[in-house]
PDB file with SEQRES, HELIX, SHEET and CRYST1 records, atoms N, CA, C and O in Angstrom:
SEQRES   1 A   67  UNK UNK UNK UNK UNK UNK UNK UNK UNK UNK UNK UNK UNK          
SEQRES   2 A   67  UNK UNK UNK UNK UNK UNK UNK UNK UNK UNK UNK UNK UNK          
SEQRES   3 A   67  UNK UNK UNK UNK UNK UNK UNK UNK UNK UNK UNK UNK UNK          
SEQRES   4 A   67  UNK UNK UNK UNK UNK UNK UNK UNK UNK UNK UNK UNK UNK          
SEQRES   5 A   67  UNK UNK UNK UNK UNK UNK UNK UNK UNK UNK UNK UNK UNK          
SEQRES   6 A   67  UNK UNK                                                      
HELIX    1 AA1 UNK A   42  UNK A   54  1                                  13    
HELIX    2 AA2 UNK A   58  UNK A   65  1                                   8    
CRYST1    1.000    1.000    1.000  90.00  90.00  90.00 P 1           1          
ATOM      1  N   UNK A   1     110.297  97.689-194.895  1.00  0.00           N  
ATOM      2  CA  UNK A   1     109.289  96.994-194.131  1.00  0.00           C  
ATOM      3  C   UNK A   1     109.895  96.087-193.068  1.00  0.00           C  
ATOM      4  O   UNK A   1     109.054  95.399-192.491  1.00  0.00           O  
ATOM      5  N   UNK A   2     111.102  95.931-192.690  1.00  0.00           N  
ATOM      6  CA  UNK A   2     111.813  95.494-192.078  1.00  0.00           C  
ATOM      7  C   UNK A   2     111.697  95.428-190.754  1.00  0.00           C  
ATOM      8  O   UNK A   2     111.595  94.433-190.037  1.00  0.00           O  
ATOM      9  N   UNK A   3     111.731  97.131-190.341  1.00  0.00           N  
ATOM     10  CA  UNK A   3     111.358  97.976-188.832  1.00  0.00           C  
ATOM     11  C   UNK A   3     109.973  97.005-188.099  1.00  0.00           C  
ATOM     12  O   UNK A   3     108.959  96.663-188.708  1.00  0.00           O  
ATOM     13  N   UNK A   4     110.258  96.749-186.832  1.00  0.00           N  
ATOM     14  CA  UNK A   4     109.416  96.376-186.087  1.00  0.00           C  
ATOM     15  C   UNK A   4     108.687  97.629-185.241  1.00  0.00           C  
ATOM     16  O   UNK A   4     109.269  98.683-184.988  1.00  0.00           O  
ATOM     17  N   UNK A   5     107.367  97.335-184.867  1.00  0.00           N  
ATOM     18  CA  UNK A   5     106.475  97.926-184.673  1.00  0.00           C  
ATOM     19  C   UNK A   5     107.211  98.578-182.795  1.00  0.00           C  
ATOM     20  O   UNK A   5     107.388  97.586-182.088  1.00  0.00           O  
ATOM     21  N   UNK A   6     107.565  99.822-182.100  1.00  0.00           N  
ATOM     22  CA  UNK A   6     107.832 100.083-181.263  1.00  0.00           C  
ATOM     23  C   UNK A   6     109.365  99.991-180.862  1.00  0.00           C  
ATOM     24  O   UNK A   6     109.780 100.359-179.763  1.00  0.00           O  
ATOM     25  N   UNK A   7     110.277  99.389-182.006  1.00  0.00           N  
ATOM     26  CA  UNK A   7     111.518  99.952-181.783  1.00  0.00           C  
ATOM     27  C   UNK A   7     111.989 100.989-182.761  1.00  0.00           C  
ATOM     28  O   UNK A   7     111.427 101.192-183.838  1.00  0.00           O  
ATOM     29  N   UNK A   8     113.072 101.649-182.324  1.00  0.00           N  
ATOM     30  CA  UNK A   8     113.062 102.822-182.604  1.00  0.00           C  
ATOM     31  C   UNK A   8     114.873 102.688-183.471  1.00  0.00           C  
ATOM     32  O   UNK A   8     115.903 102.391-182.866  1.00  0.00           O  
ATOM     33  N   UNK A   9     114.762 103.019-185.026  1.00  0.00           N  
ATOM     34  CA  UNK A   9     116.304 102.976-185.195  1.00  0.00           C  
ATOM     35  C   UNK A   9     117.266 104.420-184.947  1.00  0.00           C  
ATOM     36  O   UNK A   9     116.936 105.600-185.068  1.00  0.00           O  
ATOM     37  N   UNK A  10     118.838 103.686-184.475  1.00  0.00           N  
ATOM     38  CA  UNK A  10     119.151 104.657-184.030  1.00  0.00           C  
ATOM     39  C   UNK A  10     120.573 104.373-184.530  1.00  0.00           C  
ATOM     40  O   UNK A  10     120.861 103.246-184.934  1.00  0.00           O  
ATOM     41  N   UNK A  11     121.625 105.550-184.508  1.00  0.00           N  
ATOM     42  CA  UNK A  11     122.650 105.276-184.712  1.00  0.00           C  
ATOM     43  C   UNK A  11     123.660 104.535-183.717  1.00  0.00           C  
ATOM     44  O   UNK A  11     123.339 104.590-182.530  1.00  0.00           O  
ATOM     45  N   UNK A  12     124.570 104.004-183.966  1.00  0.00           N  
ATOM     46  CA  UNK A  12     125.408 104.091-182.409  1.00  0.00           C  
ATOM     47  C   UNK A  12     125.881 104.937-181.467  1.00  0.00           C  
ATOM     48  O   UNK A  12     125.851 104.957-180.237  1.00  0.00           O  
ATOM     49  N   UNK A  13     126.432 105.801-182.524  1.00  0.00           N  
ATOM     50  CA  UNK A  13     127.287 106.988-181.229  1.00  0.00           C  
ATOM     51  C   UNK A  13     125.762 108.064-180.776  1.00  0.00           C  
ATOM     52  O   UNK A  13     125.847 108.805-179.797  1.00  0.00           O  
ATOM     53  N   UNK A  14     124.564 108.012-181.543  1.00  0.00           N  
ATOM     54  CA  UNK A  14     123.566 109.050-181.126  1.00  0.00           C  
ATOM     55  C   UNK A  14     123.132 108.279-179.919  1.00  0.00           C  
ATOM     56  O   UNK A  14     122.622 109.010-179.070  1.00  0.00           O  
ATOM     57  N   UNK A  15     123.193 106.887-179.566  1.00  0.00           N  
ATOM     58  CA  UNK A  15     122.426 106.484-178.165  1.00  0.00           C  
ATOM     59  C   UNK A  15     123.538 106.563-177.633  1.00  0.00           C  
ATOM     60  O   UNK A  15     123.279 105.917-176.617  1.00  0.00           O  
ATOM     61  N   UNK A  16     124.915 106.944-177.487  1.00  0.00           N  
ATOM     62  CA  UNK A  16     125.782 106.664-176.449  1.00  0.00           C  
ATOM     63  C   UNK A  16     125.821 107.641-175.510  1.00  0.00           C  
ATOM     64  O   UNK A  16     125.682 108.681-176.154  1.00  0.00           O  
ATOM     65  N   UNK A  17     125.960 107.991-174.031  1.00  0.00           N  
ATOM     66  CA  UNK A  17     126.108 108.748-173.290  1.00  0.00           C  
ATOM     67  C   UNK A  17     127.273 109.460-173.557  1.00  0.00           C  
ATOM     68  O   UNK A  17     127.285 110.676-173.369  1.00  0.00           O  
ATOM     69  N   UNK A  18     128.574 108.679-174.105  1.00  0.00           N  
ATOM     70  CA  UNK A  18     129.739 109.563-174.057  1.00  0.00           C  
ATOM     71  C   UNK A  18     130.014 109.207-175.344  1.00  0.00           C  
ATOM     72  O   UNK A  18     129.566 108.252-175.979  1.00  0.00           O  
ATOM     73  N   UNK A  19     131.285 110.596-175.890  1.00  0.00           N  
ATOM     74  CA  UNK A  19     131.429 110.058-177.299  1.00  0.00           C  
ATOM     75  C   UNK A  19     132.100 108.708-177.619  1.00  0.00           C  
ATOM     76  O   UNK A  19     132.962 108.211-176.893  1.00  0.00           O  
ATOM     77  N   UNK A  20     131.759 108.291-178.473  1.00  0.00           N  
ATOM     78  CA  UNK A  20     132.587 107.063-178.945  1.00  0.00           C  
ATOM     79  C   UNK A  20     133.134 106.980-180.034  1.00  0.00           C  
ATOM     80  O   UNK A  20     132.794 107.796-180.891  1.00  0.00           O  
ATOM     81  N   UNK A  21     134.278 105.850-180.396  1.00  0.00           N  
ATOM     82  CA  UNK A  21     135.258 106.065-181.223  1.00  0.00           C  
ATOM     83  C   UNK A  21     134.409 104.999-182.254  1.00  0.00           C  
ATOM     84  O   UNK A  21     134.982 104.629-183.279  1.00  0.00           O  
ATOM     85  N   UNK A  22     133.144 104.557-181.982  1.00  0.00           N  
ATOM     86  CA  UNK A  22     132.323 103.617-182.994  1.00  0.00           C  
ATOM     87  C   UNK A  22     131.663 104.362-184.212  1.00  0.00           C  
ATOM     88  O   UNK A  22     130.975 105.380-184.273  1.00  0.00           O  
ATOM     89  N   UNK A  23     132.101 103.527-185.111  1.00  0.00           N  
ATOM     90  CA  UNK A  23     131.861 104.418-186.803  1.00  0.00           C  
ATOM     91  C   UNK A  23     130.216 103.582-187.059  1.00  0.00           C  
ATOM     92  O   UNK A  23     129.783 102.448-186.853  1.00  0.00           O  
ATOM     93  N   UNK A  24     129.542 105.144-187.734  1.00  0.00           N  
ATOM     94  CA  UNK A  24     127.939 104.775-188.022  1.00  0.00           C  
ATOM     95  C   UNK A  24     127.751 104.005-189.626  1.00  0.00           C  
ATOM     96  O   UNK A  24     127.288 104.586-190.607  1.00  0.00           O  
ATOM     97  N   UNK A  25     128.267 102.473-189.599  1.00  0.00           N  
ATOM     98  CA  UNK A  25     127.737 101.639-190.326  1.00  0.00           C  
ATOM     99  C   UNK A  25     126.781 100.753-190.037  1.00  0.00           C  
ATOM    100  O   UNK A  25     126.328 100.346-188.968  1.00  0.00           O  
ATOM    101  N   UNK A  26     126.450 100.424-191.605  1.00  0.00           N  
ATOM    102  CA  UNK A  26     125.401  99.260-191.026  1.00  0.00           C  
ATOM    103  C   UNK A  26     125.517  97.698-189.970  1.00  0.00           C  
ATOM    104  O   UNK A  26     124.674  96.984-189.426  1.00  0.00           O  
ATOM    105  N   UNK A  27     126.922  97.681-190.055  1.00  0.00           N  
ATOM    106  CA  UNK A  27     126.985  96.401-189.245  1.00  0.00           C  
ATOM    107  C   UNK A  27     126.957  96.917-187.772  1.00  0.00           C  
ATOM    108  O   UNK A  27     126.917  95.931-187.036  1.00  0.00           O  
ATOM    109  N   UNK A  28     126.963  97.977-187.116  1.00  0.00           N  
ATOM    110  CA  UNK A  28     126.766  98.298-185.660  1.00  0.00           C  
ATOM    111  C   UNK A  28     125.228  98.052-185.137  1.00  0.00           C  
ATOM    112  O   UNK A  28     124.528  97.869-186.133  1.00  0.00           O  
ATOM    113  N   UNK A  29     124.571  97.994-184.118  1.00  0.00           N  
ATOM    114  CA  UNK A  29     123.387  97.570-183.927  1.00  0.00           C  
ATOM    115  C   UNK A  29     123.193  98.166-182.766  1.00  0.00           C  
ATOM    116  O   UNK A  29     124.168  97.951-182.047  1.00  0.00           O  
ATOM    117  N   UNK A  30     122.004  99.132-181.988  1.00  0.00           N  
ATOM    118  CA  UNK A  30     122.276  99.060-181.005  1.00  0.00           C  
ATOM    119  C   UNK A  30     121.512  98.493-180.181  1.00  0.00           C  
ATOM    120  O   UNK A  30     120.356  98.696-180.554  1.00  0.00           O  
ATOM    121  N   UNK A  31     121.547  97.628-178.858  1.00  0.00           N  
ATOM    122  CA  UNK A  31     121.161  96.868-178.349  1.00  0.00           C  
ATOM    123  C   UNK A  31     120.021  96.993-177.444  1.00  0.00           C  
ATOM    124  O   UNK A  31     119.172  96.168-177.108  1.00  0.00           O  
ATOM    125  N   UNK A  32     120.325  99.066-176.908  1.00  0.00           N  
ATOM    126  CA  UNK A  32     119.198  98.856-176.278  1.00  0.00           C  
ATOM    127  C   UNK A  32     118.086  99.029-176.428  1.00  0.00           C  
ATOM    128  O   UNK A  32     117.311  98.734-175.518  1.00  0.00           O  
ATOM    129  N   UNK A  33     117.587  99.608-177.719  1.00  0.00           N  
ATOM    130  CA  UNK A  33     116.786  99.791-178.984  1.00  0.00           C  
ATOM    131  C   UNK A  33     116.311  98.473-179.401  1.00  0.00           C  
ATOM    132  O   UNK A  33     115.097  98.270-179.429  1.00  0.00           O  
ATOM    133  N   UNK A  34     117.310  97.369-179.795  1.00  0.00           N  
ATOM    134  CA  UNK A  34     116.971  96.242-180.505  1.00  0.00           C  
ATOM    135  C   UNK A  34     116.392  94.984-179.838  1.00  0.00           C  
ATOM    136  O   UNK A  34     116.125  93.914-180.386  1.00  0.00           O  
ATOM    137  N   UNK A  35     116.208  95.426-178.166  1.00  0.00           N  
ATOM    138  CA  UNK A  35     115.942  94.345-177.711  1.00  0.00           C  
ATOM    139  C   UNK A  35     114.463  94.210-177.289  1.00  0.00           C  
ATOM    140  O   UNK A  35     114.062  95.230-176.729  1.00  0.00           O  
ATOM    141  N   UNK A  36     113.612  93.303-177.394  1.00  0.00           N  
ATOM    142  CA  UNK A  36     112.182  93.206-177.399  1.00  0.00           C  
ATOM    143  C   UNK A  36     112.165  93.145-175.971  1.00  0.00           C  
ATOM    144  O   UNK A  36     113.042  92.552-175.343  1.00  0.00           O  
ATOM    145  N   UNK A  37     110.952  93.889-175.294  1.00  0.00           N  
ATOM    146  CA  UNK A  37     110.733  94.550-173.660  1.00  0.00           C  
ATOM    147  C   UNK A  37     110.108  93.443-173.465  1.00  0.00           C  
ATOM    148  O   UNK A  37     110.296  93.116-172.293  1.00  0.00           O  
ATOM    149  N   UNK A  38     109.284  92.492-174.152  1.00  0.00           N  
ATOM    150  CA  UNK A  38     108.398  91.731-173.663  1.00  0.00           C  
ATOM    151  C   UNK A  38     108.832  90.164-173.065  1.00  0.00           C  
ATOM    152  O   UNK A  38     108.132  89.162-173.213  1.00  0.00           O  
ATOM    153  N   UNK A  39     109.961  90.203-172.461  1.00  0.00           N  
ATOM    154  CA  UNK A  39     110.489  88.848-172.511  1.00  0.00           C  
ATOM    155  C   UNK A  39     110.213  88.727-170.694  1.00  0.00           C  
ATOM    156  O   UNK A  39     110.435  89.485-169.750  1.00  0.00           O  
ATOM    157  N   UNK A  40     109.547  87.184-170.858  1.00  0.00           N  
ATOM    158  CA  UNK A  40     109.047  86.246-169.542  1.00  0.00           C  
ATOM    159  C   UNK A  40     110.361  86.274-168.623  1.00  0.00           C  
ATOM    160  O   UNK A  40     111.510  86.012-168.981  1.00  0.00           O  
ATOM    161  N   UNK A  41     109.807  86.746-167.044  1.00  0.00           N  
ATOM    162  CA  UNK A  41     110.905  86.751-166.211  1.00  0.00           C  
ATOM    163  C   UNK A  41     111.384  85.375-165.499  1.00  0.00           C  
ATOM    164  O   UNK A  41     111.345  85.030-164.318  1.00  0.00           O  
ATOM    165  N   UNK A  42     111.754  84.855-166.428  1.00  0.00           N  
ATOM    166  CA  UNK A  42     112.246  83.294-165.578  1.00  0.00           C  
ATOM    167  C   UNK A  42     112.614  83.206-164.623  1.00  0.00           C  
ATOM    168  O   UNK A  42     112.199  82.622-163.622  1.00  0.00           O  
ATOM    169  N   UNK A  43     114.331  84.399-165.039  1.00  0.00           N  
ATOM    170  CA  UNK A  43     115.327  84.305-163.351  1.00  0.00           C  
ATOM    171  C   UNK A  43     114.536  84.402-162.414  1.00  0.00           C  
ATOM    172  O   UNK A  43     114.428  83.432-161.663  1.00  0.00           O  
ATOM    173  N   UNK A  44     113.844  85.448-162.203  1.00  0.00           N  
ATOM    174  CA  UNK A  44     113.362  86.195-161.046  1.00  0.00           C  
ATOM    175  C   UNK A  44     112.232  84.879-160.574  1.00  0.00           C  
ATOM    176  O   UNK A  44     112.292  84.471-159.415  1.00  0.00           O  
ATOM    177  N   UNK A  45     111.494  84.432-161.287  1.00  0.00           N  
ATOM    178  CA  UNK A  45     110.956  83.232-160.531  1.00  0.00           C  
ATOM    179  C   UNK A  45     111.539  81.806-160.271  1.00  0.00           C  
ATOM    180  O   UNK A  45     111.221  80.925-159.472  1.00  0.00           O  
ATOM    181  N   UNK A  46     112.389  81.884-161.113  1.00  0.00           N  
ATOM    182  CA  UNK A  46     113.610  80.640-160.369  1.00  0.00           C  
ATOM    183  C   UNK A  46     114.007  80.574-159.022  1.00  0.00           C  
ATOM    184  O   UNK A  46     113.824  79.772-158.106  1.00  0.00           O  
ATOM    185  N   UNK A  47     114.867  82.120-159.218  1.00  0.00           N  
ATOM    186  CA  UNK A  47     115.327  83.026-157.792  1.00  0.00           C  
ATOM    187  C   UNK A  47     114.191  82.737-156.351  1.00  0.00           C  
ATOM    188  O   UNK A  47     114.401  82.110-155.312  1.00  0.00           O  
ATOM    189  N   UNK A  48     112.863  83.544-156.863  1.00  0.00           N  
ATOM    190  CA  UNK A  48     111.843  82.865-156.177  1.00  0.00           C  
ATOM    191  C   UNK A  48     111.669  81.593-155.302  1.00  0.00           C  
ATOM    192  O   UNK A  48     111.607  81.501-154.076  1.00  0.00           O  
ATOM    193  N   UNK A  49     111.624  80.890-156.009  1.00  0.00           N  
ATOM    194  CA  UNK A  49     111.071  79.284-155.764  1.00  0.00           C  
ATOM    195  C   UNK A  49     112.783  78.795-154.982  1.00  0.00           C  
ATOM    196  O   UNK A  49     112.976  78.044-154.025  1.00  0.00           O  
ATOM    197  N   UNK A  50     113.563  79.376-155.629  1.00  0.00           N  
ATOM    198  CA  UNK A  50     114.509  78.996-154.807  1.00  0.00           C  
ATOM    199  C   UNK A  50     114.819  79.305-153.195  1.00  0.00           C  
ATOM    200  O   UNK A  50     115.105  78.606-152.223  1.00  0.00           O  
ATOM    201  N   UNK A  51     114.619  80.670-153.425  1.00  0.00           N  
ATOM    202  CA  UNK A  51     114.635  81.218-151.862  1.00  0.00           C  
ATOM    203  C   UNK A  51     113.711  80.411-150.906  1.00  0.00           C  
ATOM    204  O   UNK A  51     114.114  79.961-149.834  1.00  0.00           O  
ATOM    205  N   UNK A  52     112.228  80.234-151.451  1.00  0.00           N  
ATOM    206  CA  UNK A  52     111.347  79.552-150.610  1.00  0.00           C  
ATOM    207  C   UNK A  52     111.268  78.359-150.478  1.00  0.00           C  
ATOM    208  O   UNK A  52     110.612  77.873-149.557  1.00  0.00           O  
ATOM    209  N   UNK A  53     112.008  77.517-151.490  1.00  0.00           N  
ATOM    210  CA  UNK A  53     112.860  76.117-150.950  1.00  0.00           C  
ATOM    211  C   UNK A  53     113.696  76.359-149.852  1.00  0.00           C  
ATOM    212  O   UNK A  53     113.646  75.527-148.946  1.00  0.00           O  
ATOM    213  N   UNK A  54     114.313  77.136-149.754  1.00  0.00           N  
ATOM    214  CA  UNK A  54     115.552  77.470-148.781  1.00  0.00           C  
ATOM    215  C   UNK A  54     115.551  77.988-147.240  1.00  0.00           C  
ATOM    216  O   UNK A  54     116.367  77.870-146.327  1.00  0.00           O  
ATOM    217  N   UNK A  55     114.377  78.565-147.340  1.00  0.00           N  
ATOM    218  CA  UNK A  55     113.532  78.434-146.119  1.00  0.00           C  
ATOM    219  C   UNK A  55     112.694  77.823-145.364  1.00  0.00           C  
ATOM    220  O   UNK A  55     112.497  78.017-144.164  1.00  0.00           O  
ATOM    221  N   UNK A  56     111.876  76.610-146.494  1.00  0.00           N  
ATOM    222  CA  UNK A  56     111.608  76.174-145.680  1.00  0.00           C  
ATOM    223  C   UNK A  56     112.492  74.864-145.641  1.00  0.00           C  
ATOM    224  O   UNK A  56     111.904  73.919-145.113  1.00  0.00           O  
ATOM    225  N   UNK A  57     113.651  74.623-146.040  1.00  0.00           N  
ATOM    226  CA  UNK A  57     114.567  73.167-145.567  1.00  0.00           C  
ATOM    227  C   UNK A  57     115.134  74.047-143.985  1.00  0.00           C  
ATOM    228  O   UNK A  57     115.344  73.259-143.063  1.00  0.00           O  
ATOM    229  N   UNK A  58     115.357  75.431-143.678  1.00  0.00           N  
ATOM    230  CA  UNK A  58     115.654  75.788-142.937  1.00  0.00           C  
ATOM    231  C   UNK A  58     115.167  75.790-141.675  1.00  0.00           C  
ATOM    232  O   UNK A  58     115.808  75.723-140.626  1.00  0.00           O  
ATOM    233  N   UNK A  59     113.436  75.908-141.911  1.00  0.00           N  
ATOM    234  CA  UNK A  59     112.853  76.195-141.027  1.00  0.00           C  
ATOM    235  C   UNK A  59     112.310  74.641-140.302  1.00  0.00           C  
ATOM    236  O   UNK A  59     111.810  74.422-139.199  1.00  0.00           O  
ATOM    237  N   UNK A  60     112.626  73.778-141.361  1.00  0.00           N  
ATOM    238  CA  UNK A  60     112.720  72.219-141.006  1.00  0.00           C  
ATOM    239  C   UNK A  60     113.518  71.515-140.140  1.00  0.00           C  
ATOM    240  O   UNK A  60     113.201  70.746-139.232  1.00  0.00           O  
ATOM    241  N   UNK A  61     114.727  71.916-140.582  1.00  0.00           N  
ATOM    242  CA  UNK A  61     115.634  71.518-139.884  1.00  0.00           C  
ATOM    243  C   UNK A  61     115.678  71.814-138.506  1.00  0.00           C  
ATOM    244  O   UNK A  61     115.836  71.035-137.567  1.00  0.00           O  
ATOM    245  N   UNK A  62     115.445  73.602-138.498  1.00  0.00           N  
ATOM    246  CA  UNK A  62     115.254  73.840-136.943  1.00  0.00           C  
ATOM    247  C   UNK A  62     113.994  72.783-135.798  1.00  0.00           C  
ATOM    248  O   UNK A  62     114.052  72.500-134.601  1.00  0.00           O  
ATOM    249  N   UNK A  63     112.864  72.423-136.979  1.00  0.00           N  
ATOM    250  CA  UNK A  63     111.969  71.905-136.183  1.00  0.00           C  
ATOM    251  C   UNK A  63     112.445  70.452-135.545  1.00  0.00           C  
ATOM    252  O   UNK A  63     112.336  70.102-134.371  1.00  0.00           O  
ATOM    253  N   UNK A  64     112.867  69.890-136.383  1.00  0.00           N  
ATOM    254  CA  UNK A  64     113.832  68.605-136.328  1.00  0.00           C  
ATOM    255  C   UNK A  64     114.747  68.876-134.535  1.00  0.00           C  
ATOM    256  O   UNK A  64     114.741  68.276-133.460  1.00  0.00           O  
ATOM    257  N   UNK A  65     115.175  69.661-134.890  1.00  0.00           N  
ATOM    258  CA  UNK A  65     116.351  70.265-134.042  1.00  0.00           C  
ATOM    259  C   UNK A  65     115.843  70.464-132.614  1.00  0.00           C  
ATOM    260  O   UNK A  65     116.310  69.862-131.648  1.00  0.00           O  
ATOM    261  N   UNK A  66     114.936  71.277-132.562  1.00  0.00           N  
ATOM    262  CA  UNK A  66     114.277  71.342-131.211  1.00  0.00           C  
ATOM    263  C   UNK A  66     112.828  70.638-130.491  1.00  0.00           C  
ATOM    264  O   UNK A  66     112.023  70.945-129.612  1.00  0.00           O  
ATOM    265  N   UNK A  67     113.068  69.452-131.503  1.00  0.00           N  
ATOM    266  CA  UNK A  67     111.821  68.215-130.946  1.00  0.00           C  
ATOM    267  C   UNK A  67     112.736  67.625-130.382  1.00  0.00           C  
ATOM    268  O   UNK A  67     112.509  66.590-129.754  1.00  0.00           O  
TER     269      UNK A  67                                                      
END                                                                             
């Protein structure tokens, strides 16, 4: 009862593209299976808000500049 609802278990070397020298025990995990899709995009609106700080100190300065 462990399994979460929409991930999928898998071995290691069965998700790898190429073979690997990784042995199928329980302590291997694989990550891109194990990671929950639903996670809030912070960076990308950090990134955001940053850029449009950055334009407009830019577009300030120019105004500054040519008064």
């Amino acid at each position: 009862m462990n399994e979460d609802l929409g991930k999928e278990r898998m071995k290691a070397s069965e998700s790898a593209p190429m073979p690997t020298k990784q042995k199928n025990d329980g302590k291997v995990r694989n990550q891109t299976t194990e990671v929950p899709k639903n996670r809030f995009p912070w960076t990308t609106i950090i990134v955001v808000i940053a850029f449009v700080v950055l334009i407009a100190i830019v577009v300030g300065v120019l105004q500054l500049g040519s008064s």
